[in-house]
KOLFIRO-605337 format. One record per residue: residue in three letters; x, y, z of N, C-alpha, C, O in turn. Coordinates in steps of 0.001 Angstrom, whole numbers, plus 524288, in hexadecimal, padded with zeros to 5 digits. Example, Ala and Ser with C-alpha at 12.3 -4.5 7.8 and 13.67 -1.06 7.14 Angstrom:
BEGIN
Ala  83386  7E9C6  81E78  8300C  7EE6C  81E78  83390  7F31C  81E78  8379C  7F309  82111
Ser  83232  7F736  81BA8  83566  7FBDC  81BE4  83264  8001E  81EBE  83461  80472  81F67
***
This chain:
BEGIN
Unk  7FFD9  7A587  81923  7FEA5  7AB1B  8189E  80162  7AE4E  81CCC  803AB  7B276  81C03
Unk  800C3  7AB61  82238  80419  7B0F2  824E4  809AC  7AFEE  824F1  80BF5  7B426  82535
Unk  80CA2  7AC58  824CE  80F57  7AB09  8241E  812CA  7B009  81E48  815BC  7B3D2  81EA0
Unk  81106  7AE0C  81B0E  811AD  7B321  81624  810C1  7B7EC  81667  811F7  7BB89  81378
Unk  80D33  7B7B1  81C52  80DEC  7BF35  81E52  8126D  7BF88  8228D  8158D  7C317  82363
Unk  81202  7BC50  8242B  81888  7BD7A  82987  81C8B  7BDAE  822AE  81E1E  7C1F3  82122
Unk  81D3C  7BA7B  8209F  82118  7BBBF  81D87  82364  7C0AA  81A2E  827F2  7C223  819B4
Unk  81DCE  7C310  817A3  81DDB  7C6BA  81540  81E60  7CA0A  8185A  8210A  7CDA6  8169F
Unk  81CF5  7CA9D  81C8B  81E10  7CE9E  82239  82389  7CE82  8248C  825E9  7D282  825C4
Unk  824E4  7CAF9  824F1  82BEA  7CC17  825E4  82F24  7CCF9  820AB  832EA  7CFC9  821A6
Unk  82EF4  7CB9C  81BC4  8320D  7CD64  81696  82FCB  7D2E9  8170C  8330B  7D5E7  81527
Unk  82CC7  7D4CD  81847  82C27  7DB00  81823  8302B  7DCBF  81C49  833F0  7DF56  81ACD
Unk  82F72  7DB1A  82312  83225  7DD28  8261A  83742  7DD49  824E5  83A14  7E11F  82598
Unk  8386E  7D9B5  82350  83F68  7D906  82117  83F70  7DD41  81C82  842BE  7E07C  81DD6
Unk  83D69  7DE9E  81809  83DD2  7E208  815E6  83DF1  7E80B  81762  841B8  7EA99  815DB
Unk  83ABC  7EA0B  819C3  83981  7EE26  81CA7  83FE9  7EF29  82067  842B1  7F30E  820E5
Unk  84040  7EAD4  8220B  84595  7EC0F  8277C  84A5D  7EC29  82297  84E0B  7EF18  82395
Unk  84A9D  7E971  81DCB  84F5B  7EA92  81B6E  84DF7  7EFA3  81743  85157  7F1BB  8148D
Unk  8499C  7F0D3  81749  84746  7F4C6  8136C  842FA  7F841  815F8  83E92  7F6DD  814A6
Unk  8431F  7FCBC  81988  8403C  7FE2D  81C8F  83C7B  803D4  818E0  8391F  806B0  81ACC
Unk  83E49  803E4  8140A  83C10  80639  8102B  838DB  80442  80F22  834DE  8066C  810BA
Unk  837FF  7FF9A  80C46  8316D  7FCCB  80A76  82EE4  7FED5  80FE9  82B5D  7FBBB  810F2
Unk  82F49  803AB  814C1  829DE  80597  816A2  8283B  80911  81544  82454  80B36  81714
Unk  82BC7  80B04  81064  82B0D  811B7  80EA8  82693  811A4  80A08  825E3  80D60  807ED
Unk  8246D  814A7  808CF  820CA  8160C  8027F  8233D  81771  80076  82717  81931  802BF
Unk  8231D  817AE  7FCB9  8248E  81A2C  7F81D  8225F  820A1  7F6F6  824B4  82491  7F57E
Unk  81D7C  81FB7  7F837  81A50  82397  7FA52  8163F  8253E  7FE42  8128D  8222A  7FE31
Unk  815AF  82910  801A9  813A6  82A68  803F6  80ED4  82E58  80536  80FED  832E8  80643
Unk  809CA  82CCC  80521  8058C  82FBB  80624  80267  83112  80921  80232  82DCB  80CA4
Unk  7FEA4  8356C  809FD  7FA46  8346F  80ED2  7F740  82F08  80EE3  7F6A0  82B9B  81234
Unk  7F59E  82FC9  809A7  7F19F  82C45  8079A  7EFFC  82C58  801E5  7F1E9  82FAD  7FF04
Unk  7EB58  827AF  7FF6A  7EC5A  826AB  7F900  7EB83  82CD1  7F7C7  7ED39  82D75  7F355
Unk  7E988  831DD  7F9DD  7E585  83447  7F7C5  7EBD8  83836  7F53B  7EB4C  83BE0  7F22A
Unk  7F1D5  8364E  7F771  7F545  8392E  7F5F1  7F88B  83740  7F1A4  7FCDE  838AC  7F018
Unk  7F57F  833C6  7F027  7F9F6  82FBA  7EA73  7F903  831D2  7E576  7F49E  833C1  7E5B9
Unk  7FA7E  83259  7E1D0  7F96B  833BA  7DBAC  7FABF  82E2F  7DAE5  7FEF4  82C03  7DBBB
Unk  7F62D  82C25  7D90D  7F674  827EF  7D50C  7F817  828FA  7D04D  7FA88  825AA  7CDD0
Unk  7F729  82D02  7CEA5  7F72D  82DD9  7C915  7FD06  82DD2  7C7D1  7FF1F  82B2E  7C463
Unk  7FFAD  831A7  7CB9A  8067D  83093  7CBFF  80993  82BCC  7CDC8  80DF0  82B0B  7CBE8
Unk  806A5  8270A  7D2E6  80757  822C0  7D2EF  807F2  81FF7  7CC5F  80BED  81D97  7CB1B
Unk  8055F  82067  7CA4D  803F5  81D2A  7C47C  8076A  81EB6  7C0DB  8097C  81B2E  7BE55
Unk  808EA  82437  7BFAB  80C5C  826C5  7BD6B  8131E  82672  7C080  81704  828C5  7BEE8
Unk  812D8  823BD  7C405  81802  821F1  7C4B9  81ACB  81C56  7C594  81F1E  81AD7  7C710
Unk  81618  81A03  7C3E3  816F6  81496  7C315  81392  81163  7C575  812D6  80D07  7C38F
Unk  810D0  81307  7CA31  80CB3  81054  7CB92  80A1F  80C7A  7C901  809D9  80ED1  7C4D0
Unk  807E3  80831  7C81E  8033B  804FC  7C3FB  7FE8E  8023F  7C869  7FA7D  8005C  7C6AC
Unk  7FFAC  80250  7CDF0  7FDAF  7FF5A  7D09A  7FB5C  802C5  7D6A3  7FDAD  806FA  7D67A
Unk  7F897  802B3  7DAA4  7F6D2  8046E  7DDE8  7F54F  801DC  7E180  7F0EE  8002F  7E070
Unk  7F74D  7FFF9  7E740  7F4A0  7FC84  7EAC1  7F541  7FFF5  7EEBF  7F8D1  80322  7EF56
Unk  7F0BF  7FEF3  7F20F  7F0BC  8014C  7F707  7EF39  7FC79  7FCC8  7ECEE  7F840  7FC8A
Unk  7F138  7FED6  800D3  7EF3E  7FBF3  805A0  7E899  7FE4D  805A5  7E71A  8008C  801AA
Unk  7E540  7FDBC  809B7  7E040  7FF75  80AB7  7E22A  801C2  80F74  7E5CE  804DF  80F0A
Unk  7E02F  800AD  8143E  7DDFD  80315  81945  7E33A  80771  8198D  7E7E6  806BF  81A72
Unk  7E07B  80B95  81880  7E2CB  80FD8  81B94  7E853  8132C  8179A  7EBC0  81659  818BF
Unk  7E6B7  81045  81280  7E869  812F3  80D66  7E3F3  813E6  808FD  7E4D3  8173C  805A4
Unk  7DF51  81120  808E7  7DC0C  812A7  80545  7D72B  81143  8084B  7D389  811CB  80530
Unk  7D50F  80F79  80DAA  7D1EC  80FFD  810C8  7D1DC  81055  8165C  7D639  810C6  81855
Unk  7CE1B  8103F  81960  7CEE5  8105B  81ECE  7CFF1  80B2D  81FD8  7CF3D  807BC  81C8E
Unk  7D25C  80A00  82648  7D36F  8050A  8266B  7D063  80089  82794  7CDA4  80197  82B62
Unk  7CF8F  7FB9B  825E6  7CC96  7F7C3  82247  7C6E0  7F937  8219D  7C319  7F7AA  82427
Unk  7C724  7FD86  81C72  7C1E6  7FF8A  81ACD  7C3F3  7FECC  81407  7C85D  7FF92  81247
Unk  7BF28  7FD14  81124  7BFA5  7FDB0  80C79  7BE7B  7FF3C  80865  7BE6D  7FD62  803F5
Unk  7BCAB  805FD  80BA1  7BAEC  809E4  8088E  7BF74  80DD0  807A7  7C1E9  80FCE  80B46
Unk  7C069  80ED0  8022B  7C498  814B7  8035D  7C42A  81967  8065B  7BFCF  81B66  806C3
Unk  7C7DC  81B5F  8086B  7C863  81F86  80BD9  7C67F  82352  80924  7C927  82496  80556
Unk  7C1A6  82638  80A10  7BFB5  82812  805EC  7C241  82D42  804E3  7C05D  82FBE  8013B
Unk  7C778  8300B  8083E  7CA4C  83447  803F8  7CB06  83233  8012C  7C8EB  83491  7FD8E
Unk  7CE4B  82BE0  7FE3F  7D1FC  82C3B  7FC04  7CDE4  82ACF  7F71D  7D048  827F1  7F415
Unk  7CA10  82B84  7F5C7  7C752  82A87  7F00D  7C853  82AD7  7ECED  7C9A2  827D7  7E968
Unk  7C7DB  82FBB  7ED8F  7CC9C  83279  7E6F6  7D0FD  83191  7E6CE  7D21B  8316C  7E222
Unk  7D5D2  83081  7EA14  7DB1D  82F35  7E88D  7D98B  82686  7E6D0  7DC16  8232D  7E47B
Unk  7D5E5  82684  7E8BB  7D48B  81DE7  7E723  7D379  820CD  7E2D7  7D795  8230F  7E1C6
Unk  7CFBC  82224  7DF5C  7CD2E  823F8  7DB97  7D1F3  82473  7D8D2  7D270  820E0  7D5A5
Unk  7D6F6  828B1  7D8E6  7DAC2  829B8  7D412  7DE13  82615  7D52B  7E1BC  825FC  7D20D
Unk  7DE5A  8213D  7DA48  7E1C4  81D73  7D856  7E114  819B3  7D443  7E48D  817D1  7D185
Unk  7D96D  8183C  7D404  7D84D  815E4  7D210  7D868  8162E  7CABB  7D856  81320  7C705
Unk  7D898  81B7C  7CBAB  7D910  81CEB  7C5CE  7DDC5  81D2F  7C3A7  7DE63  81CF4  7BEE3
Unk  7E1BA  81DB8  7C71E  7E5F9  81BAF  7C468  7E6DF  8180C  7C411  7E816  8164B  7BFC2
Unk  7E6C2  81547  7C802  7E955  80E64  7C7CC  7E411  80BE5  7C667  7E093  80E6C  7C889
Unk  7E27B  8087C  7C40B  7DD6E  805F7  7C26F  7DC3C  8010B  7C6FA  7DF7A  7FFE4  7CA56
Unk  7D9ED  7FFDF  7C6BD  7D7CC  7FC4B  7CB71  7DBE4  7F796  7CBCA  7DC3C  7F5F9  7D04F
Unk  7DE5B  7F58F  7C90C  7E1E1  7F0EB  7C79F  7E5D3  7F1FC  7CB0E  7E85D  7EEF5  7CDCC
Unk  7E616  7F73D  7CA8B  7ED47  7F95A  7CB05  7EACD  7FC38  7D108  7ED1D  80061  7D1B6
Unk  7E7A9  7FB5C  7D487  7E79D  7FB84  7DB66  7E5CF  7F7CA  7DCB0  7E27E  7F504  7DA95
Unk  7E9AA  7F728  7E35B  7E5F2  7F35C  7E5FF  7E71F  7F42D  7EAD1  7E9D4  7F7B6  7ECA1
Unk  7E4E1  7F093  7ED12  7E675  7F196  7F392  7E893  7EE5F  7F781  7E5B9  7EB0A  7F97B
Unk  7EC63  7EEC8  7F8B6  7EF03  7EAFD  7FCCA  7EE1A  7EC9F  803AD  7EFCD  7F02D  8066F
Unk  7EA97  7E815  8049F  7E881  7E9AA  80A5F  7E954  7E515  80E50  7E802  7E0A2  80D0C
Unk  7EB60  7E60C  812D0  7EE06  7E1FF  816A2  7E933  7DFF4  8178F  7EAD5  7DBB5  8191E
Unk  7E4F1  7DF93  817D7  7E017  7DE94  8197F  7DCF6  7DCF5  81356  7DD92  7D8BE  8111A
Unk  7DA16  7E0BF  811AE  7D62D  7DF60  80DAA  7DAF7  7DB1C  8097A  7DFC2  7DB7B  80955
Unk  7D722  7D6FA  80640  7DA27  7D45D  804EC  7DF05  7D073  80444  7E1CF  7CEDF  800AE
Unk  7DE65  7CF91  80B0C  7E2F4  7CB3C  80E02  7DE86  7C6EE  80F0F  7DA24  7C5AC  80D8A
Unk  7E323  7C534  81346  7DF96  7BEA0  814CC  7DC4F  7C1CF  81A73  7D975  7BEEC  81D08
Unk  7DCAC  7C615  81BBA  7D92E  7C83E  81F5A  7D43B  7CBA3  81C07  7D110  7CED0  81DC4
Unk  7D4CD  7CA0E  817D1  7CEB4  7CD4A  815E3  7CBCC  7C829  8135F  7CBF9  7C632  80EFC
Unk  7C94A  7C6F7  817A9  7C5A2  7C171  815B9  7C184  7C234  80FFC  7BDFB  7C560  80F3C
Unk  7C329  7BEE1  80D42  7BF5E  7BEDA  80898  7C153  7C3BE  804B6  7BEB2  7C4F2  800DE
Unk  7C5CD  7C63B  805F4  7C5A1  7CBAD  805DA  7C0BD  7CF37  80351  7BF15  7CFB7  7FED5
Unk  7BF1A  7D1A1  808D4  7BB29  7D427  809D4  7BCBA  7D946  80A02  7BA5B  7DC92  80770
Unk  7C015  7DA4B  80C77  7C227  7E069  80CB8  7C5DD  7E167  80715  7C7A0  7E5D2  8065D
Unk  7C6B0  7DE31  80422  7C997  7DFA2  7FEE0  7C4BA  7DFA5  7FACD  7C4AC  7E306  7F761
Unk  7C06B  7DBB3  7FB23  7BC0C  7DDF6  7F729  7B84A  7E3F2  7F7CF  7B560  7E67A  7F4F1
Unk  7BABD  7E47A  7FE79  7B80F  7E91A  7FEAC  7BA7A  7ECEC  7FD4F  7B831  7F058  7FAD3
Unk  7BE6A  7ED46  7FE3E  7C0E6  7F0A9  7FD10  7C287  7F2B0  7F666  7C386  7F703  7F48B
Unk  7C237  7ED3B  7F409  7C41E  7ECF3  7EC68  7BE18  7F1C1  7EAAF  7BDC0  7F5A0  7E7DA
Unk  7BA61  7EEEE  7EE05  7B5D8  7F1B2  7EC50  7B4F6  7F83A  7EE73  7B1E2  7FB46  7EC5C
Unk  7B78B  7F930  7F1E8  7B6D3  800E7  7F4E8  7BA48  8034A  7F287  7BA0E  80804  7F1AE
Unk  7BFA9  7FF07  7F077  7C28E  80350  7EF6C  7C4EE  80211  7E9AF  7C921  8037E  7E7D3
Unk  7C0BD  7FED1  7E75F  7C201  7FCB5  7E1D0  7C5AE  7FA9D  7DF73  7C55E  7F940  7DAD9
Unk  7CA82  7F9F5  7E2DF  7CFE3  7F61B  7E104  7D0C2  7F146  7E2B1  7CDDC  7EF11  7E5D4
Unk  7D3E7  7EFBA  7E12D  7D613  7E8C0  7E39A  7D7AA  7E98A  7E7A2  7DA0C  7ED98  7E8A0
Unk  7D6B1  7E57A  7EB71  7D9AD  7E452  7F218  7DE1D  7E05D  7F093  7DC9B  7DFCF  7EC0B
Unk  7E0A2  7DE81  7F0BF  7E4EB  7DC8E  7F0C5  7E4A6  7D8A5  7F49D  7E59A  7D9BD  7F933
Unk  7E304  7D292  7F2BC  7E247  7CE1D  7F6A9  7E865  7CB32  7F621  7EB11  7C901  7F2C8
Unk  7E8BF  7CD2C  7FD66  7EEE9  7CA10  7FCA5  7EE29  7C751  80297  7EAED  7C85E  805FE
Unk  7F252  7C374  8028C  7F37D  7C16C  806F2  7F8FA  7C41F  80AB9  7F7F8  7C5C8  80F1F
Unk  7FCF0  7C44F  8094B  80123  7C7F5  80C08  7FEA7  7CB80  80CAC  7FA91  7CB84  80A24
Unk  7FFA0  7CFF7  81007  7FC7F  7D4AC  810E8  802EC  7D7A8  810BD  806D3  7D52C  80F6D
Unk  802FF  7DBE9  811ED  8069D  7DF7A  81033  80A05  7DEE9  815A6  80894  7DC0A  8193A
Unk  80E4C  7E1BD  815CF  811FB  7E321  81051  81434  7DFB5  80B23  816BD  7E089  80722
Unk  8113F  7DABC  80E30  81173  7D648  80916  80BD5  7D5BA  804C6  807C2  7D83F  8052E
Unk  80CD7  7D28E  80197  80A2F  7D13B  7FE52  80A6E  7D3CD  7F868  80794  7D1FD  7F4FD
Unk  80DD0  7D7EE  7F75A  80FBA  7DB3B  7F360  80E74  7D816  7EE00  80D90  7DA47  7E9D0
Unk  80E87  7D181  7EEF6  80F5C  7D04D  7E8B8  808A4  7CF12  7E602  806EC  7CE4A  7E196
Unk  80664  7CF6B  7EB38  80143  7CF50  7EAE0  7FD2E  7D39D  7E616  7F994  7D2F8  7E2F8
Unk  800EA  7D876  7E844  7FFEE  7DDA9  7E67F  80111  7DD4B  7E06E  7FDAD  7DF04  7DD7D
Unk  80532  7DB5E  7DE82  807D2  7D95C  7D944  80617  7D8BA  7D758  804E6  7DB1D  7D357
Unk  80494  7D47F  7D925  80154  7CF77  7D679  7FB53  7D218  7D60F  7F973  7D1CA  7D1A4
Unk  7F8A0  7D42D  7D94E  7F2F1  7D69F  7D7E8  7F3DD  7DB2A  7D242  7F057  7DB1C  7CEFC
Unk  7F800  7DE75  7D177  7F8B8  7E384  7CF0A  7F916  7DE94  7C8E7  7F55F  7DE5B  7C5DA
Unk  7FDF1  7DB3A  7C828  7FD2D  7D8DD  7C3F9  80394  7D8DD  7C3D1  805F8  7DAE5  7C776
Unk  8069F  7D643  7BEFF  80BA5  7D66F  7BCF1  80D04  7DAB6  7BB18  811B3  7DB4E  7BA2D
Unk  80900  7DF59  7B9E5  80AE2  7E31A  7B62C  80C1E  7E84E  7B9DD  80E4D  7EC3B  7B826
Unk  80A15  7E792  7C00D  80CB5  7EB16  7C297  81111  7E935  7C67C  81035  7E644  7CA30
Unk  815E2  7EB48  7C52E  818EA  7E9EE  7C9F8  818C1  7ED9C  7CEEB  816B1  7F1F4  7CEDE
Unk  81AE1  7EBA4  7D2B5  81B7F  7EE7E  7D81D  81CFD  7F39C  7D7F7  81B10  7F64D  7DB74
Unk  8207C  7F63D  7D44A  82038  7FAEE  7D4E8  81BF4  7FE21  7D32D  81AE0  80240  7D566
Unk  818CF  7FBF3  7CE42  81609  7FE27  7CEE7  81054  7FF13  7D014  80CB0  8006B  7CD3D
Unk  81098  7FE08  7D4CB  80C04  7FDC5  7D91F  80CFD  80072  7DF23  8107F  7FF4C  7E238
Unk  809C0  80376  7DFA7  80A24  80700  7E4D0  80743  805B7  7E688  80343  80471  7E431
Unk  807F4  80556  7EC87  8064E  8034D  7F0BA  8048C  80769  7F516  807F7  809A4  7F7A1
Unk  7FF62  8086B  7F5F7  7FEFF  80DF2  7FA60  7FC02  80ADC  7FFF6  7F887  80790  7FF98
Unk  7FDEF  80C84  80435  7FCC4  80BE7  806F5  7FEBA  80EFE  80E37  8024D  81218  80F13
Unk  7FB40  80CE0  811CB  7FD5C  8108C  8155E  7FFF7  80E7B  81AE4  7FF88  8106F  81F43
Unk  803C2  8085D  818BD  80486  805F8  81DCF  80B4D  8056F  81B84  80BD5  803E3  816FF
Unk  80F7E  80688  81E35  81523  805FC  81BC4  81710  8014C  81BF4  81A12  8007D  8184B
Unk  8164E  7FC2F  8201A  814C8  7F7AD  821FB  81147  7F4DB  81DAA  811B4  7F02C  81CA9
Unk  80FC1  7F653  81C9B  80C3A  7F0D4  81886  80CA7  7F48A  812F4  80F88  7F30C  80F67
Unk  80A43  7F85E  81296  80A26  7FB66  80B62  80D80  7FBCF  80895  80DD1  7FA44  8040A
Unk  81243  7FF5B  80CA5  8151D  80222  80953  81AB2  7FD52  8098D  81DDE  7FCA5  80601
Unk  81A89  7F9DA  80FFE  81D24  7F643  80CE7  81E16  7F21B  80900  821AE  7F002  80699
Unk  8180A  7F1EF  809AF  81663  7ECF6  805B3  81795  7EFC6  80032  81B21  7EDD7  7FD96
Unk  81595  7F31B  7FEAF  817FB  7F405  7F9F1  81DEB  7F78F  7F8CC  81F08  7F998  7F496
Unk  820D6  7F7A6  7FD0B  82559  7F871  7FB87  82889  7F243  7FAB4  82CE2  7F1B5  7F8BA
Unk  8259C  7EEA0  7FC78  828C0  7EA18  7FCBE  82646  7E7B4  7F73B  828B4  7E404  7F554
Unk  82193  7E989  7F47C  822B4  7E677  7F046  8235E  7EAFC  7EC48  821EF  7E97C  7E7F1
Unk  82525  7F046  7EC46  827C0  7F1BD  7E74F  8239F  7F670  7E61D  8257F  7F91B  7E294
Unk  81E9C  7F877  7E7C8  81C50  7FB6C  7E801  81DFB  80111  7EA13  8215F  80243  7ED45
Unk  81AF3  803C2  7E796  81A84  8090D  7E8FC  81746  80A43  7EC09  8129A  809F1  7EAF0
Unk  819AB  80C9D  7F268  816A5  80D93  7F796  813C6  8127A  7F843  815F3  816A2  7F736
Unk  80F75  81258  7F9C9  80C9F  816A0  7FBE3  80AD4  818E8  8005F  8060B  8195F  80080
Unk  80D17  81A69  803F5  80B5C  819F8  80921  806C7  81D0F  80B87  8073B  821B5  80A62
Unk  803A7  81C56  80DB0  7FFE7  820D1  80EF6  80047  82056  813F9  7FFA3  81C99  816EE
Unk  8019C  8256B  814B5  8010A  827ED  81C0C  7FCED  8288E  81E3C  7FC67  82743  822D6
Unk  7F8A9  82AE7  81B25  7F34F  82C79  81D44  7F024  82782  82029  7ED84  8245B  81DA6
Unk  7F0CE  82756  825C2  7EAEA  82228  825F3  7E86D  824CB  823C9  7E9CD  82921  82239
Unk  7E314  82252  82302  7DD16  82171  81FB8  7DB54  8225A  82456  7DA6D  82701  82526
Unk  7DA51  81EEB  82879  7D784  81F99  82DA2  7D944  819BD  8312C  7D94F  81517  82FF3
Unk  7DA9A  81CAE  8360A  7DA1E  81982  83A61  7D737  81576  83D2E  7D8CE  811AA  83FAB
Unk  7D0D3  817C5  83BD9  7CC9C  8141B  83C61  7CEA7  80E0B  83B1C  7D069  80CAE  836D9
Unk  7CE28  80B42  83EE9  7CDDB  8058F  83DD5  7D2DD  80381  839FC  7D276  7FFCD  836F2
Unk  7D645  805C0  83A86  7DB03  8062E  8399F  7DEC6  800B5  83E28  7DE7A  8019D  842DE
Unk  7E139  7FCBE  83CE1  7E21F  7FA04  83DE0  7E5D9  7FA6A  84196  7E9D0  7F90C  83F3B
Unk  7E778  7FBC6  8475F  7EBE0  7FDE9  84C90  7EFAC  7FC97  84AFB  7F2B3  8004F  84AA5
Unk  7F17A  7F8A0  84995  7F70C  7F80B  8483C  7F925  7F8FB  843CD  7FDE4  7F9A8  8436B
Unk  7F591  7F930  83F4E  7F747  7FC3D  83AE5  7F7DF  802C3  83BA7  7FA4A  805AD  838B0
Unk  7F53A  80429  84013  7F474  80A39  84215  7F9E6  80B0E  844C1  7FC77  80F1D  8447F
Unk  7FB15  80726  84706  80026  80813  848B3  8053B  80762  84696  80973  80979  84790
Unk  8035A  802D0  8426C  80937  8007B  83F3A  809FD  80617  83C87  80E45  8082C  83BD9
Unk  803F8  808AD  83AC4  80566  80D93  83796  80914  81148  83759  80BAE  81323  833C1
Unk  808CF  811F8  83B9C  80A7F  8171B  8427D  810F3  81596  841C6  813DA  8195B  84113
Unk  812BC  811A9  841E0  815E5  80D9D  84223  81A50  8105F  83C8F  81ED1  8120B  83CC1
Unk  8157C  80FA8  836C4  818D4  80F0D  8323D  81A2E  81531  830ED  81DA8  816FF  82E22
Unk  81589  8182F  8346E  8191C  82033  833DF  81C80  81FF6  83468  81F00  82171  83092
Unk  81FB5  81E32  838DA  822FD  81D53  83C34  82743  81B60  839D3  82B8B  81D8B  83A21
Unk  82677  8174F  8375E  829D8  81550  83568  82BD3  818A0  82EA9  8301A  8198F  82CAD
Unk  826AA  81979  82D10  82AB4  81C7F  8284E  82A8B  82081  82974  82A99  822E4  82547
Unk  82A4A  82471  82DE7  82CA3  82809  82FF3  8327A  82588  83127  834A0  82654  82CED
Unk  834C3  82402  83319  838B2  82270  833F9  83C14  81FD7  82FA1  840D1  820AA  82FA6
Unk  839DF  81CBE  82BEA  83CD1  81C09  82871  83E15  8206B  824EB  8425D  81FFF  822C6
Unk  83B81  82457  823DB  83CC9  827B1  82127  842CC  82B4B  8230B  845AB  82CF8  81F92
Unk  843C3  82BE8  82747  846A6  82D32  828A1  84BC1  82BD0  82698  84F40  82F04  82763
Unk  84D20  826B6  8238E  850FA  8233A  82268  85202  824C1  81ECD  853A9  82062  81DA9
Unk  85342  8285D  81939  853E3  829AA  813A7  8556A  82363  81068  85413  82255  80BE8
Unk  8587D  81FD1  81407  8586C  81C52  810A4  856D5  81880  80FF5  858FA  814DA  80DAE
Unk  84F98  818BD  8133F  84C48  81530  8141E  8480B  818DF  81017  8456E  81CDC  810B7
Unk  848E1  81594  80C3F  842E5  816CB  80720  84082  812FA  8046A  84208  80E82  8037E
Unk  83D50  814BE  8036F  83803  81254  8003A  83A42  80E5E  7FCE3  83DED  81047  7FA6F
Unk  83970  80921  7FBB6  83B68  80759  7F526  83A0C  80A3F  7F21E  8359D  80C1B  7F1FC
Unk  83EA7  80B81  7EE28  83F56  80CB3  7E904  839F5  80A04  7E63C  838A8  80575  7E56C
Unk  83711  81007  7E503  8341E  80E16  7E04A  83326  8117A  7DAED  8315F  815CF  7DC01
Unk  833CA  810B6  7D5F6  8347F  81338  7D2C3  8314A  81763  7D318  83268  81BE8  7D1E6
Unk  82A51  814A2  7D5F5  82674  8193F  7D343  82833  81D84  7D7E9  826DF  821B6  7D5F8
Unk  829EF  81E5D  7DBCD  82B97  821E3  7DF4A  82E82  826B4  7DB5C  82C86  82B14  7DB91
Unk  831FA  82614  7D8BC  835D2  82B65  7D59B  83005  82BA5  7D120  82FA5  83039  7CFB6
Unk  82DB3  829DF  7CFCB  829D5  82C4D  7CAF0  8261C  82E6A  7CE1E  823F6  83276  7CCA6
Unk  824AF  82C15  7D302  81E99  82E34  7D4E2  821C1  833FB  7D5F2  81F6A  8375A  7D36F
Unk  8253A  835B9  7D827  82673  839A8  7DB95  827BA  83CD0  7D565  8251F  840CF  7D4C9
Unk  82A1C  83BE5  7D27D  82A3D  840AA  7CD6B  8252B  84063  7CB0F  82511  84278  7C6B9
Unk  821EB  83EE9  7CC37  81CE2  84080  7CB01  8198C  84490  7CBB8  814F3  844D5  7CA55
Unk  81CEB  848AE  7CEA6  81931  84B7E  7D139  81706  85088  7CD28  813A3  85395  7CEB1
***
């Protein structure tokens, strides 16, 4: 097992240094409460996964952040329960014993946790394989608020990125993720600067944006 995480952890670093784009989104938000699902779906969307702490709750709590109700509420109605889930470095690894924090969580926030062993930016085929054969990688969007584990993990398997800027809250918020954070402004502040450092090419990008 760790062995298959040092691995999957350096095929990312090597990617990233020859491809410093898989850190970009595709898209960029405060938070879920700024997404149209309804236009996600209408541009090819079929699928919906999110990280947890500090994109759809506080950090390791497994109650929703209670603004975002109503924007969970119209995701849910678009995408049906099948078609979300949640990919969390924590709930649903070999660090959530018995998984305890993924039944709690399937139950507060009514979707699937996603029991994997790689934790991100690996484990992508995991995600696949839970959605079924009939969705491929493009079409499944991926939201989350870490550029390091979310937005690369699903730029590396073919997904559509979502980035959210907004922390949720600081409280009990993990220091070095507080800092790696601090870290990833920084960094796509700076990559942006490059015009010929961008996002992978993804189809639903030219339909979501004539959608308006």
């Amino acid at each position: 097992m760790v062995q298959s995480i040092n691995n999957e952890g350096l095929k990312a670093v090597r990617q990233v240094l020859l491809r410093p784009g898989l850190l970009l989104p595709h898209a960029t938000v405060p938070d879920i409460r700024h997404l149209d699902f309804a236009r996600l779906k209408a541009s090819g969307i079929k699928a919906v996964a999110f990280d947890k702490d500090n994109c759809l709750t506080r950090p390791y709590e497994t109650r929703l952040y209670p603004p975002f109700q109503e924007a969970w509420k119209q995701c849910q109605e678009v995408f049906s329960e099948k078609r979300i889930a949640i990919v969390s470095n924590s709930a649903g690894t070999l660090d959530d014993p018995e998984d305890r924090q993924a039944l709690a969580i399937e139950q507060s926030l009514g979707v699937p946790v996603l029991r994997h062993q790689v934790k991100k930016p690996g484990g992508g085929d995991g995600l696949l394989e839970h959605f079924g054969s009939e969705i491929q990688p493009t079409d499944i969007a991926f939201v989350g608020d870490r550029l390091m584990t979310d937005v690369l993990y699903g730029n590396r398997y073919g997904f559509y990125t979502v980035w959210t800027t907004q922390v949720v809250s600081l409280t009990n918020d993990n220091p070095v993720a507080v800092r790696l954070r601090r870290f990833e402004y920084a960094l796509h502040r700076f990559l942006g600067r490059f015009s010929s450092i961008q996002s992978p090419y993804h189809p639903v990008t030219e339909r979501y944006n004539a959608l308006h």
